[in-house]
Steps between C-alpha positions, in 0.01 A plus 500: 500500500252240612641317799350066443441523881270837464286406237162340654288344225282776412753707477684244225190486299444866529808552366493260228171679400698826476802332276278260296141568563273323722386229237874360470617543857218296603531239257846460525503400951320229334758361239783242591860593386565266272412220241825356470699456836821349393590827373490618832794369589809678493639194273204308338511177502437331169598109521500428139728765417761300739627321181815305433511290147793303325692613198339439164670639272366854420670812536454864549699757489425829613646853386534686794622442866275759722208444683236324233764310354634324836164442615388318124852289549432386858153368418586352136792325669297398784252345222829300337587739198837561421524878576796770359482847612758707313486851648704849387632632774726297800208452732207375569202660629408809229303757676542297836873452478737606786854502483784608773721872496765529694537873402155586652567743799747736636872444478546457831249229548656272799334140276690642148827415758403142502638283236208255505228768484286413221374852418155658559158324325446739192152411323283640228252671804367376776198193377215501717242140436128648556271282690333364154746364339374170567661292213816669575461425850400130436820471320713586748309331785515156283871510465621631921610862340336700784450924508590680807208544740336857471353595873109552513524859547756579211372696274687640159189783426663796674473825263725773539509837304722743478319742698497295827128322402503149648239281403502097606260224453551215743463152408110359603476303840118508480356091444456431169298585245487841716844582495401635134269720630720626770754558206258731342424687811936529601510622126259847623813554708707595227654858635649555108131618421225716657271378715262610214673245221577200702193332371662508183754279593224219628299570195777433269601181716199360510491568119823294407397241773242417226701437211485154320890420333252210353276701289641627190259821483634626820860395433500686151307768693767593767794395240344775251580850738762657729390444888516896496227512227261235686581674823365797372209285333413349846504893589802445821693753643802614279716503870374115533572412127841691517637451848334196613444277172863649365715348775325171506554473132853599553529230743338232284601564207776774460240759275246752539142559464534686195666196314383202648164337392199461764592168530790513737328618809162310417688157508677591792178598719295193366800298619540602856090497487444196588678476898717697726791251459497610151601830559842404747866449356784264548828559421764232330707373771834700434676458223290381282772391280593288751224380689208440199685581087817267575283195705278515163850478281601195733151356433508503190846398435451161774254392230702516204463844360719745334542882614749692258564825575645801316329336187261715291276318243479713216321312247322159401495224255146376411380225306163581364301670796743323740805661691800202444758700650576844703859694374763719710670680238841543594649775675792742300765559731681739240609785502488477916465257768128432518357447882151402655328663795388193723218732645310633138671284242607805307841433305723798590799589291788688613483824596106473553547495920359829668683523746499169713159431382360280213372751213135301518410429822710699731652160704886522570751388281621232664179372410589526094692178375734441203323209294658175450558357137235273585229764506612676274447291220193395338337254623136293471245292692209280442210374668151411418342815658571843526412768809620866448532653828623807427366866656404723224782647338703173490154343348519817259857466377462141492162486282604878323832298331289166460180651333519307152592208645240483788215633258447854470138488611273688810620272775904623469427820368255583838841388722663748294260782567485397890669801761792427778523732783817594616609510935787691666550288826697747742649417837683749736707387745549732856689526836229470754131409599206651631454761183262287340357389842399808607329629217349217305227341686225251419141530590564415874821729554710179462809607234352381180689259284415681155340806409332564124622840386301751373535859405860418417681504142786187601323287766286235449414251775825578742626197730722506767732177480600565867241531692357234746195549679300271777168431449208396724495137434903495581656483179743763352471628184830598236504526191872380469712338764784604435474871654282499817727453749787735344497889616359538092242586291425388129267631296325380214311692267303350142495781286211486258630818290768403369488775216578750716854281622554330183892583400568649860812331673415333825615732732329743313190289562551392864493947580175534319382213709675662833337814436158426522546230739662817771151634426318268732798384710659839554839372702595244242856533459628467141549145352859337575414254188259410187399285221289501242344200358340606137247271334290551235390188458147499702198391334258863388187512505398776315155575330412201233816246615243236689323469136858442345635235756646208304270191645719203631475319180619642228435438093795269513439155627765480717565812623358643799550847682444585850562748785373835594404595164348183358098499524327260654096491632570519824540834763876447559714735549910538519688187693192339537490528123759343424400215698169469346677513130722257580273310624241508209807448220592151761161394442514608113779298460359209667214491288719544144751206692208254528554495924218439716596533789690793663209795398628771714082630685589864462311713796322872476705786569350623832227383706153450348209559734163607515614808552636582214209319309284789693702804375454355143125481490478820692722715321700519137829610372349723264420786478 
């Protein structure tokens, strides 16, 4: 690895000829970093977002309490709209939501003896905020919500196969614009491949560094094939496309190469283009049901809104091409007592428990809640706009039993054809420390926070909640802190293929994951305690679903969609995408409201430099 204090400047721009060829090494120590510095800033600072404006008089309601939707009601309320959230489940938060178990952990666990003891923070997965999401970033800057700090030196791209392989890239410490170029050059250092194929992995950077989101050719391009076919287009490695490109994927977005379109990478790489900072995480300050989804409920609420929960709309009342009114059908309590799980929102009848577990999602039954008369029966709600904020399957059931009504036409049916990707969150809870510390070790032999599997059939990108580890610049880094200073170590795993766990029981589940993690941490003693968090709600992206993206506005007046799977012209991706949907459905509705003021300036994703303008007019996408 190339040491900053080694490298004397002919040896840089030698090896910037080697990566990129002399012509763009040596035009690029001439280019400044960026063209826009107040997304440098770990919070930009837009002042005419800061917004507060009276009541007058309009409303909003939004269907669906998770991340999009929370983020559309703090801004509309902000703006003076009358905002009602009515959300299935019992909390907020959707993919972000965390929630408290008390049955986490061994038996024998000295805090379970403590009346008061709250339980331990159970989440969807562990949510890491890349350095580019600036509008998400802006968001939370704007209103105090603050991410935990993430040392300098902290880096999540440790690989780890099942065969021993490590492979790291460190984050870039070189000035900018060079720290690209020394990304390029760490990414020759990638011990998964031979020496002889480790170009490939610069030459397929440095192709999906030039990707434009903007242009529709190269967006239908990428949308139109599996990253495995243009892989092998480009002529890569298969170890590269199936070790390397696999476990990112898996990471990102919970898929393979052979499913997923071109897209997904290419976004990502012309998003963390653009600056070093772009390529660093933060983590919500823990739990983020308590420390970011419930302050946006309280926001919301302090300026006059609604938030209903265990309420699912299930249909609509139009007049003309207007929706006048959203339905929740009631809710049959015969033959048996009918109950709600506050996590997923599925109703559960009796006899439908596995176990202690809710049937859906996997979170304990305390967790599942008999309904009160009140939500039970049918109910309805009005407001002069609309905002579904659904993930896909809810936006599927919803527009599937609503398709007459709503106008059978391209926009709905494309929502219907759209794919959701399903996650297996697993943690493991055992006695002890200093397994994990002695075998899992970033890129300068400190224990490394994460490792992305690969060669494995459970893991994906493997966490351990326990750890904490000093840094340079005297911070510590955890993932959680609620286990670092106990004589324990949790585990979390994302499993991507969940087709090969789908109907297993979870401790059926938490051996397969044991087993292969006593492959690279021989003396691991077996697990005291699991869950098993089971979503299949994620937003896919498989081959053709960027062309069949619902855009923010729909046919229908009124009615406006956002999230992860809504479509917007811009290179957003995930949370940040929510933020930029709900962000460009505030400023719809502004416009349709006749309000002037309050226009939300909605930043780019990333960091765009001359840099990145460079890879564009030097290279293509295509192939």
């Amino acid at each position: 690895m190339i040491k900053e204090d080694k490298v004397s400047r002919r040896g840089f721009i030698k090896g910037a000829a080697v990566v990129t060829g002399a012509t763009v090494g040596a035009a690029a120590l001439a280019v400044p970093m960026s063209r826009h510095p107040e997304v440098d800033a770990e919070y930009p600072e837009v002042p005419e977002n800061k917004v507060e404006l009276p009541p007058h008089g309009k409303s909003v309601l939004i269907i669906g309490g998770g991340l999009s939707g929370l983020q559309a009601g703090v801004e509309l309320s902000a703006r003076g709209f009358k905002v009602i959230i009515l959300e299935r489940s019992g909390t907020p938060g959707g993919k972000l939501k965390s929630w408290r178990d008390r049955h986490f952990g061994p038996t024998d666990d000295p805090a379970k003896s403590d009346p008061a003891f709250p339980g331990y923070i159970r989440e969807h997965g562990v949510h890491a905020v890349w350095g580019f999401y600036n509008n998400l970033r802006e968001f939370l800057g704007r209103h105090g919500w603050r991410l935990s700090d993430m040392p300098n030196d902290a880096s999540i791209y440790n690989f780890l196969d099942k065969d021993g392989t490590e492979s790291h890239l460190r984050n870039c410490n070189w000035p900018k614009p060079y720290d690209k170029l020394q990304l390029l050059l760490n990414a020759r250092e990638v011990k998964h491949l031979p020496e002889s194929e480790r170009n490939d992995f610069v030459r397929l950077a440095m192709r999906l560094m030039s990707f434009d989101y903007a242009d529709p050719k190269q967006r239908a391009y990428m949308d139109g094939m599996s990253f495995l076919d243009y892989g092998r287009k480009l002529g890569v490695s298969e170890p590269l496309i199936h070790k390397i490109c696999d476990s990112l994927l898996e990471m990102a977005y919970f898929d393979n190469v052979d499913k997923v379109s071109a897209l997904t990478l290419a976004n990502i790489f012309q998003l963390v283009a653009g600056a070093a900072d772009d390529m660093k995480v933060n983590l919500y300050m823990n739990p983020v049901g308590e420390t970011f989804l419930q302050p946006m409920v309280d926001y919301i609420r302090s300026h006059g809104g609604e938030i209903h929960y265990n309420t699912e709309v299930s249909g609509f009342e139009m007049n003309g091409k207007r929706i006048t009114r959203v339905l929740a059908a009631a809710v049959p309590s015969a033959p048996a007592k009918v109950r709600r799980c506050s996590i997923c929102g599925n109703l559960i009848y009796d006899g439908m428990e596995v176990g202690h577990e809710c049937p859906f999602c996997g979170a304990h039954t305390d967790m599942i809640r008999d309904m009160s008369e009140a939500d039970r029966g049918a109910r309805s709600w009005q407001a002069d706009y609309y905002i579904s904020a659904l993930d896909i399957p809810g936006a599927q059931r919803l527009v599937g039993a609503n398709l007459q009504t709503l106008g059978d036409v391209p926009y709905f049916r494309n929502i219907l054809d759209l794919h959701a990707k399903a996650v297996f969150v697993t943690n493991l809870w055992f006695d002890g420390k200093g397994y994990w510390e002695r075998k899992i070790k970033d890129a300068d032999g400190r224990p490394a926070v994460c490792f992305f599997a690969t060669g494995f059939q459970h893991l994906g990108i493997t966490v351990n909640r326990s750890l904490r580890v000093p840094f340079p610049d005297c911070k510590l880094m955890s993932w959680s802190m609620e286990y670092p200073d106990r004589n324990v170590t949790v585990i979390e795993t994302q499993i991507a293929k969940t087709d090969l766990v789908e109907g297993k029981s979870t401790n059926e589940i938490a051996a397969l994951c044991y087993q292969e993690l006593k492959a690279v941490i021989p003396d691991l003693p077996p697990p005291r305690s699991a869950y098993v968090n089971r979503w299949h709600t994620y937003t896919g992206y498989h081959v053709g679903d960027e062309q069949r993206r619902p855009p923010v506005q729909s046919p229908i007046d009124n009615m406006l969609f956002i999230g992860d799977l809504s479509f917007v012209p811009h290179p957003a991706v995930f949370m940040e995408k929510t933020n930029v949907t709900a962000k460009w459905a505030t400023n719809l509705i502004l416009e349709k409201a006749g309000i002037k003021e309050g226009h939300i300036k909605i930043l780019m994703s990333g960091t765009p430099s001359l840099f990145t303008d460079l890879m564009q007019s030097t290279t293509q996408v295509q192939v």
